[in-house]
Backbone bond lengths (Angstrom), bond angles and torsions (degrees), N, CA, C in turn:
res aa  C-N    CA-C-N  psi(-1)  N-CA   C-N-CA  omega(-1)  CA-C   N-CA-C  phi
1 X - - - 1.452 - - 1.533 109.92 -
2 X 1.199 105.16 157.52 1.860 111.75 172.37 1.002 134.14 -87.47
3 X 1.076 123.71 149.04 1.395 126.19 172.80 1.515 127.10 -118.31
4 X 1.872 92.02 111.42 1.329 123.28 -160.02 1.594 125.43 -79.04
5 X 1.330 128.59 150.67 1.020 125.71 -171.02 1.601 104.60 -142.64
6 X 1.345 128.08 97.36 0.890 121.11 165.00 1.527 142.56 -114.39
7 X 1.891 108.76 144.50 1.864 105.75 -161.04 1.441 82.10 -121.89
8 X 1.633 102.74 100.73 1.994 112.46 142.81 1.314 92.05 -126.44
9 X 1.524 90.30 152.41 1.609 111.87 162.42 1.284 121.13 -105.61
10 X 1.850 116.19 16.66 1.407 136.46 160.73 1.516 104.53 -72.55
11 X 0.942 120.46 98.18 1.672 104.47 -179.79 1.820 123.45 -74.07
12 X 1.484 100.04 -24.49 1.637 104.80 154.36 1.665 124.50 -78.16
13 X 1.308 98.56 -23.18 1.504 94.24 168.14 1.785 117.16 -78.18
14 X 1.490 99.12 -44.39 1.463 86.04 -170.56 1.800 104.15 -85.71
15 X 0.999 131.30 17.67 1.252 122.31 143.01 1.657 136.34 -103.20
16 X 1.769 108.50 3.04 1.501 110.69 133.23 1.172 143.64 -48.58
17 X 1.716 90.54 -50.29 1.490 107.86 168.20 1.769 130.24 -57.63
18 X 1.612 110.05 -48.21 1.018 134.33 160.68 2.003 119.41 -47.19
19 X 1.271 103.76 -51.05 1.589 112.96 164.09 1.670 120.10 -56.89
20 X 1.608 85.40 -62.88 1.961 91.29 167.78 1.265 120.46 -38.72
21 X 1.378 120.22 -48.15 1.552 119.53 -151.61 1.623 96.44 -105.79
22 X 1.443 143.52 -24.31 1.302 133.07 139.67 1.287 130.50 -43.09
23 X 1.258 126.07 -67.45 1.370 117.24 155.91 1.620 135.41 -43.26
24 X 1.671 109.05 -4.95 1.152 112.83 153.20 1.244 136.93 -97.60
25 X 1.469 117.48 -1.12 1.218 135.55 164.56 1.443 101.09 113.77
26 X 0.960 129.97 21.15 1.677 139.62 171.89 1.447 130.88 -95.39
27 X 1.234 116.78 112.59 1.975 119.07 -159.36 1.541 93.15 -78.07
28 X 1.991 112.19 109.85 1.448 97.70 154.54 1.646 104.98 -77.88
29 X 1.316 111.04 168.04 1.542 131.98 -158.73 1.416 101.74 -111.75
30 X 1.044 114.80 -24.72 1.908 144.92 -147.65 1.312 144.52 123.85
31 X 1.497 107.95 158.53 1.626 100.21 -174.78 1.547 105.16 -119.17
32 X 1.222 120.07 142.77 1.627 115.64 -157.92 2.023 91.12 -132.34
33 X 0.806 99.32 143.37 1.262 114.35 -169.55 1.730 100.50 -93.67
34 X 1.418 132.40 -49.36 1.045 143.87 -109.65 1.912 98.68 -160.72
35 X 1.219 113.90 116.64 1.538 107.97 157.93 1.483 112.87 4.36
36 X 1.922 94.74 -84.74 1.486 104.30 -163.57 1.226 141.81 -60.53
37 X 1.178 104.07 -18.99 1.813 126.42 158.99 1.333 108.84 -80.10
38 X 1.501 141.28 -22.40 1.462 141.64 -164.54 1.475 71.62 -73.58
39 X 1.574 111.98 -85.88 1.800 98.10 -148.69 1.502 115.07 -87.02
40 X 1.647 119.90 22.10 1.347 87.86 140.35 1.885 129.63 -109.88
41 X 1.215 74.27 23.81 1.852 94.00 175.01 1.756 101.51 -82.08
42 X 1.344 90.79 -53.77 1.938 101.90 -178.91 1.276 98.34 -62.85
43 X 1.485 144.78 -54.10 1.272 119.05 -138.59 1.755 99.19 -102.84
44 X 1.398 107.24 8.23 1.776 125.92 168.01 1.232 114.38 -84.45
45 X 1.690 124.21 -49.97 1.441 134.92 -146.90 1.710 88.82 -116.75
46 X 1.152 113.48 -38.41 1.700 107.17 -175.20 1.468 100.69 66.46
47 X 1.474 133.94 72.97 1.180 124.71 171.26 1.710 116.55 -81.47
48 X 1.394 109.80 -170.24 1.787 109.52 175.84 1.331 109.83 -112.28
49 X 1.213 92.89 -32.62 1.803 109.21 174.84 1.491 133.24 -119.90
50 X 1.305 122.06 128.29 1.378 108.45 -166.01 1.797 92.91 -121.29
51 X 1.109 113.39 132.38 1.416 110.47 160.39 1.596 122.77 -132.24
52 X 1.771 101.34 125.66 1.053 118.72 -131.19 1.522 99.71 -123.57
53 X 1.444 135.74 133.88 1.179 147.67 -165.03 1.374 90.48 -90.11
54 X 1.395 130.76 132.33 1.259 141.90 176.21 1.854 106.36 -74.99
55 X 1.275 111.42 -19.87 1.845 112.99 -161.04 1.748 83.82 -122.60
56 X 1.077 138.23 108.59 1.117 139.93 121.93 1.108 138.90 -60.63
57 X 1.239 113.01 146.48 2.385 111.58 -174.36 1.803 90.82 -67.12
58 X 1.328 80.88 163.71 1.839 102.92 161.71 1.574 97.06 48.02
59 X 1.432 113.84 48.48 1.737 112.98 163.41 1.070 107.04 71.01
60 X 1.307 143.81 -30.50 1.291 141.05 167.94 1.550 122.60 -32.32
61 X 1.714 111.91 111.51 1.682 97.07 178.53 1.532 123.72 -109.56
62 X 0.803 137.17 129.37 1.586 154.99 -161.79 1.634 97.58 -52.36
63 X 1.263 124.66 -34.16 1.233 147.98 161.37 1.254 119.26 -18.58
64 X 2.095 95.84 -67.52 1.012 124.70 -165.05 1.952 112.35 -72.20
65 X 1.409 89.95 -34.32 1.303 112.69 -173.19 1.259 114.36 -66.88
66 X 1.634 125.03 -29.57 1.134 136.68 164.20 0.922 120.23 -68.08
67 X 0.899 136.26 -49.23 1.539 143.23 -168.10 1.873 106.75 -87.70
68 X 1.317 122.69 -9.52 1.394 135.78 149.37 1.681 110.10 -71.64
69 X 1.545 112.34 -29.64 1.587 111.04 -161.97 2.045 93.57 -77.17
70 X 1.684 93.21 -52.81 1.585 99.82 -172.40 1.361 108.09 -44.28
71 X 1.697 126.64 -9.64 1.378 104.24 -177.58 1.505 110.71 -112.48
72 X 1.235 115.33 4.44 1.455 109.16 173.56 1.776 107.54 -82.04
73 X 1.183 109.51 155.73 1.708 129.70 -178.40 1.779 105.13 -39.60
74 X 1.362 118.77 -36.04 1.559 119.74 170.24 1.094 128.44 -64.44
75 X 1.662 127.49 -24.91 1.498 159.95 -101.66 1.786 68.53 -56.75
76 X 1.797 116.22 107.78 1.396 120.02 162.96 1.612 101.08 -96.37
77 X 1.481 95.02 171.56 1.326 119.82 -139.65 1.833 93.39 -90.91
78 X 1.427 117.43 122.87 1.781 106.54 -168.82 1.241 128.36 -101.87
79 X 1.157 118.14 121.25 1.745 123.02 -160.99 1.378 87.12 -111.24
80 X 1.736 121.58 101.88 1.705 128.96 148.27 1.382 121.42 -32.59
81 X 1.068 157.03 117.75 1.590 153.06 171.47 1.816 84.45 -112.39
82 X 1.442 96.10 130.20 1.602 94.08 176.29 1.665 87.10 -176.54
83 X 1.469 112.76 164.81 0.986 150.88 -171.43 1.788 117.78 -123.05
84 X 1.504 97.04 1.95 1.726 109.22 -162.70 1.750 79.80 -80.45
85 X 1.304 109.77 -148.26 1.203 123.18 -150.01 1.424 123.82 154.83
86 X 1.296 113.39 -47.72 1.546 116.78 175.16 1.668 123.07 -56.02
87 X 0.828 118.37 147.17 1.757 122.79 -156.07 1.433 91.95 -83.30
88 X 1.176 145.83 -17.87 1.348 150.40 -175.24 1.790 96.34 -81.13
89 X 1.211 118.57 -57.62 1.159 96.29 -176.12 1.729 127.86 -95.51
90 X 1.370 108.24 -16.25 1.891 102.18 148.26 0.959 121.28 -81.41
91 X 1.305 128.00 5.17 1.532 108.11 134.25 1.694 144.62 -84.54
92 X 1.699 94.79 -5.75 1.483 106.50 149.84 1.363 116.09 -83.61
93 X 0.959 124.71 -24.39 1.109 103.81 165.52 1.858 143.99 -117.76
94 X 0.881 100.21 21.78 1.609 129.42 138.15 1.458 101.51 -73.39
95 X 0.793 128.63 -69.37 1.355 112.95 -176.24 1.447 140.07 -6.94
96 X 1.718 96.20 -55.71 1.488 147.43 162.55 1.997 103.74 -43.63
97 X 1.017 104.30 -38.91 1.491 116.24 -171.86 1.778 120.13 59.28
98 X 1.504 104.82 68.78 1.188 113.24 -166.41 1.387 98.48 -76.90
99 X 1.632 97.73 176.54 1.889 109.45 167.77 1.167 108.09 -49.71
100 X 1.588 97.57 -67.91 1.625 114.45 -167.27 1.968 108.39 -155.30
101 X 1.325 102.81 166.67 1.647 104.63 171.05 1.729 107.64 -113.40
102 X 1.255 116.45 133.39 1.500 142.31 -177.14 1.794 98.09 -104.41
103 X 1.435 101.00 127.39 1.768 108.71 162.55 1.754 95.12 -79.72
104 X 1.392 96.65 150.30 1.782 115.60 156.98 1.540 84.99 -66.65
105 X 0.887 173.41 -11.13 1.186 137.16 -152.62 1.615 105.91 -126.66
106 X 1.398 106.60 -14.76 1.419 125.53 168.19 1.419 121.50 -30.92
107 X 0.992 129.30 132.37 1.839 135.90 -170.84 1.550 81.89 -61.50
108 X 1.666 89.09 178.27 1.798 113.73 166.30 1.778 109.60 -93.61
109 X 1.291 101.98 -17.82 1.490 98.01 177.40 1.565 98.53 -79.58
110 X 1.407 134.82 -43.83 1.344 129.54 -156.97 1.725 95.55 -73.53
111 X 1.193 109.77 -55.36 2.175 115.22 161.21 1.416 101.08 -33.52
112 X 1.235 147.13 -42.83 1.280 142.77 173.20 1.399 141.81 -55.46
113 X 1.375 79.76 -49.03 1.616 118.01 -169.81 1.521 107.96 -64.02
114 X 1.919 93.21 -48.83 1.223 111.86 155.38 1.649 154.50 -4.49
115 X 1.838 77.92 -99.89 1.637 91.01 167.88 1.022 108.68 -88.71
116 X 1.103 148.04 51.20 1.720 147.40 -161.10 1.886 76.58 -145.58
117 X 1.045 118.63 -57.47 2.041 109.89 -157.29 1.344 93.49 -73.06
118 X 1.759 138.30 -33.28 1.375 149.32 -158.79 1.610 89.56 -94.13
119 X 0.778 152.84 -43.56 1.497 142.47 164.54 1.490 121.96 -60.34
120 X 1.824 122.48 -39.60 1.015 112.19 174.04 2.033 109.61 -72.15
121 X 1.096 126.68 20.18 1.629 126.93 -164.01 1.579 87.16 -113.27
């Protein structure tokens, strides 16, 4: 199983996420609200997977955060969870060259299904 790292600043969302992927046998590492807790959560826990809210509070972009994660010694593997949509910004972030992109609206089985195929790689 993987070991997860997740940055929402939904605090009911990212503890769906967090529930989902424990009960599937998956170690979250932490949940970081904020840039500055993302990488020093990552560069503490060394996760494989980070899944990362594209819209952060207070201007903060999930984007940004990724492309900070790819350079730490773990550089884990980045699954977008977002609700964005506009072609302006998946194409920033593709850019980034993530695993894969996750809807907010996505089941807990498809979150599963998920980090379960990105862990066996």
């Amino acid at each position: 199983m993987a070991k997860v790292l997740i940055v929402e600043n939904e605090l009911l969302i990212a503890l769906r996420i967090q529930s989902t992927l424990s009960e599937a046998g998956h170690e979250i590492v932490g949940v970081a609200a904020n840039s500055k807790d993302a990488l020093a959560l990552a560069a503490e826990k060394m996760p494989e997977i980070a899944i990362v809210n594209i819209s952060l509070d207070h201007g903060e972009s999930g984007i940004e955060v990724a492309k900070l994660l790819s350079q730490q010694a773990s550089r884990p593997q980045i699954v977008f969870h977002t609700a964005a949509a506009d072609p302006q910004t998946l194409a920033a972030a593709r850019a980034t060259r993530p695993a894969a992109f996750l809807a907010k609206h996505a089941s807990g089985s498809e979150l599963v299904a998920l980090v379960s195929a990105l862990a066996r790689r």
